[in-house]
Each structure stands twice: as structure tokens, then as C-alpha cells.
C-alpha positions as CSV (number, residue, x, y, z in Angstrom):
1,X,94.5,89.7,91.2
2,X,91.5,91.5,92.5
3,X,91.3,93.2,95.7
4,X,89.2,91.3,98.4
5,X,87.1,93.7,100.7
6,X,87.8,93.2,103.7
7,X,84.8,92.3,106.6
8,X,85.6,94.7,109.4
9,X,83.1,92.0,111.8
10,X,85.6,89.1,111.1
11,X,88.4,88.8,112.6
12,X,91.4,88.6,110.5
13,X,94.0,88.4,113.2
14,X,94.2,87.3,117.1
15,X,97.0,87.5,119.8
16,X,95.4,84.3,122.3
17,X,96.0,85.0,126.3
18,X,99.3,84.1,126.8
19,X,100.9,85.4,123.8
20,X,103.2,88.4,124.2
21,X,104.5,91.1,121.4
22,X,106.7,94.0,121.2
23,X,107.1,96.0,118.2
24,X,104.7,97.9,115.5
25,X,101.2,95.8,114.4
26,X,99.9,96.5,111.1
27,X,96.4,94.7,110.1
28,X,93.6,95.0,107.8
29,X,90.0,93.1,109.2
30,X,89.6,93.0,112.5
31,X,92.1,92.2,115.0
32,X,91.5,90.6,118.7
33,X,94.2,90.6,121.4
34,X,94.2,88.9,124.6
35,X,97.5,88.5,125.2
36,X,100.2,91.0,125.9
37,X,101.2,93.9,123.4
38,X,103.6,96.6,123.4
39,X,104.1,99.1,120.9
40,X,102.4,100.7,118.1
41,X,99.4,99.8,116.6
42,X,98.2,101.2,113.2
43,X,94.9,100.2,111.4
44,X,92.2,101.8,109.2
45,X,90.0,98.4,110.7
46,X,88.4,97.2,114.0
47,X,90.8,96.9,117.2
48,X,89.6,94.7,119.6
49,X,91.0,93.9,123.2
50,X,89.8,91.3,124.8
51,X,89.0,91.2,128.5
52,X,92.6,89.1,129.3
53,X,94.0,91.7,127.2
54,X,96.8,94.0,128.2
55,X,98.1,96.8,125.6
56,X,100.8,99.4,126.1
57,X,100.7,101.1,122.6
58,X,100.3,104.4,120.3
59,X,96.9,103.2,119.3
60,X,95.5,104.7,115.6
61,X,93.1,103.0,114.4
62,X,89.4,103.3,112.7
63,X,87.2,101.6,115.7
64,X,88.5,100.3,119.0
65,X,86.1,98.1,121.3
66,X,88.7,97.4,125.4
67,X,87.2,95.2,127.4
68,X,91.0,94.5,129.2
69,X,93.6,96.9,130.0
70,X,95.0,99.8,127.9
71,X,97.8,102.2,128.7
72,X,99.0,105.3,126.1
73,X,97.1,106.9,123.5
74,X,94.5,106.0,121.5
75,X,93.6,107.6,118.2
76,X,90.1,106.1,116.3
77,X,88.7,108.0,113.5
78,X,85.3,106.5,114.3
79,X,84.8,105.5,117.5
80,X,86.3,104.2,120.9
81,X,84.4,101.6,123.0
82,X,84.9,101.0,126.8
83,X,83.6,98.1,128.1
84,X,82.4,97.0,131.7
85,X,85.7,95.1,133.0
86,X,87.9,97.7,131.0
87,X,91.2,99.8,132.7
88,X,92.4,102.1,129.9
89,X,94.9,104.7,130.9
90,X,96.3,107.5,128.8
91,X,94.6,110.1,125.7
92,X,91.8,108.8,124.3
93,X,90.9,111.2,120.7
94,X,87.8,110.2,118.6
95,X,84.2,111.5,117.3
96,X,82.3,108.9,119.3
97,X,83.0,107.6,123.1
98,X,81.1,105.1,124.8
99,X,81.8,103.9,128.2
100,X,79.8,101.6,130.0
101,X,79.2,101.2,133.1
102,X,81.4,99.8,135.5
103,X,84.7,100.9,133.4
104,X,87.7,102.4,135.1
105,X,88.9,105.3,132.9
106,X,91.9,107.8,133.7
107,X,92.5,109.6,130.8
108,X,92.8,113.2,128.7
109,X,89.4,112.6,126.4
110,X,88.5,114.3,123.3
111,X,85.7,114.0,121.3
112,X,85.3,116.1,117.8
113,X,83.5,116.3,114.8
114,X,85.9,115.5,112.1
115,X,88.1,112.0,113.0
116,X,91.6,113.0,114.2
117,X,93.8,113.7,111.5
118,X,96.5,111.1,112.7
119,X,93.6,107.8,112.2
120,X,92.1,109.5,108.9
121,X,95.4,109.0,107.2
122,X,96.1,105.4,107.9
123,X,95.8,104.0,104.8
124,X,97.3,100.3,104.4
125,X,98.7,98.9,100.7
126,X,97.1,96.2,99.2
């Protein structure tokens, strides 16, 4: 069986408004949420969370782009996105922060040069 590469732009996974979740999320692709999560979320991938999204989690990921609400800690090796409409609340660790505009944000930040150790490991199995 050969191993598919994954397109980081499509999204692979989605939690629709409405849906709720409690536990540890594991994906590879991108992955959308505009529902209701609570937990942990691991990814080397694209986190998304969408505008009717609310996430209480231990966020590591690669890239994470909040336009809704996001409580705890939040671990990208690349690069964090804060949108216009976002809340995020919490740590927020990664090379690269943007933050529009507009954003309410009421965190610890951290930028560095190397990606944080913790997001640099995730490595999923095939």
C-alpha cells in the first residue's frame, strides 16, 4: 500500500456547530471544528477553529488558524493565527504569531526561533 501525502489545505476532518467532544483528537490533513471540544489535541497538520468554535484543550499542533474561542495552551511548531472575532485564553508557544485586529487575547505568548520541542515531536503512524 503506498502512503498518500496528505494536503495540509484540505480538510480531512470537521466537528459541525453543534457537535460536542471530550477526549484526545488525533488527525492528519487539516482539521475544522465549530462545535464544542474538550481535551487534547495532537497534530503534525493544520488546526482550524472556526468562528462557532469553542475549544478547551492542550493544543500541539504544526499550524493553528482561531477565529472562535480557545481556552489552555497552545503549542504550534509553525505558526499560530488569531483572527478578528477570536477569544483565545491561555499559553500560546510558536515561531510565528499573527493577530489581527479586532482579536481579544489574554494569554502568556512566546515566540522563538526553533518550533517548541513538544509540536516538533508529534509524529503520527501511517
Amino acid at each position: 500500500m503506498k502512503d498518500k501525502k496528505i494536503d495540509e489545505h484540505k480538510i480531512t476532518g470537521y466537528f459541525d456547530d453543534g457537535s460536542e467532544f471530550d477526549g484526545t483528537l488525533k488527525f492528519r490533513g487539516s482539521f475544522r471544528i465549530d462545535g464544542f471540544f474538550k481535551g487534547r489535541i495532537e497534530s503534525d497538520s493544520m488546526l482550524i477553529i472556526g468562528d462557532k468554535g469553542k475549544v478547551e484543550a492542550e493544543i500541539v499542533v504544526n499550524h493553528v488558524v482561531i477565529s472562535g474561542e480557545c481556552r489552555g495552551n497552545i503549542k504550534a511548531a509553525e505558526c499560530v493565527e488569531i483572527n478578528s472575532l477570536a477569544r483565545v485564553y491561555g499559553t500560546v508557544t510558536t515561531p510565528k504569531l499573527i493577530v489581527e485586529e479586532g482579536a481579544y487575547l489574554q494569554a502568556s505568548c512566546q515566540t522563538c526561533d526553533q518550533p517548541p520541542a513538544a509540536a516538533a515531536e508529534i509524529k503520527l503512524k501511517s
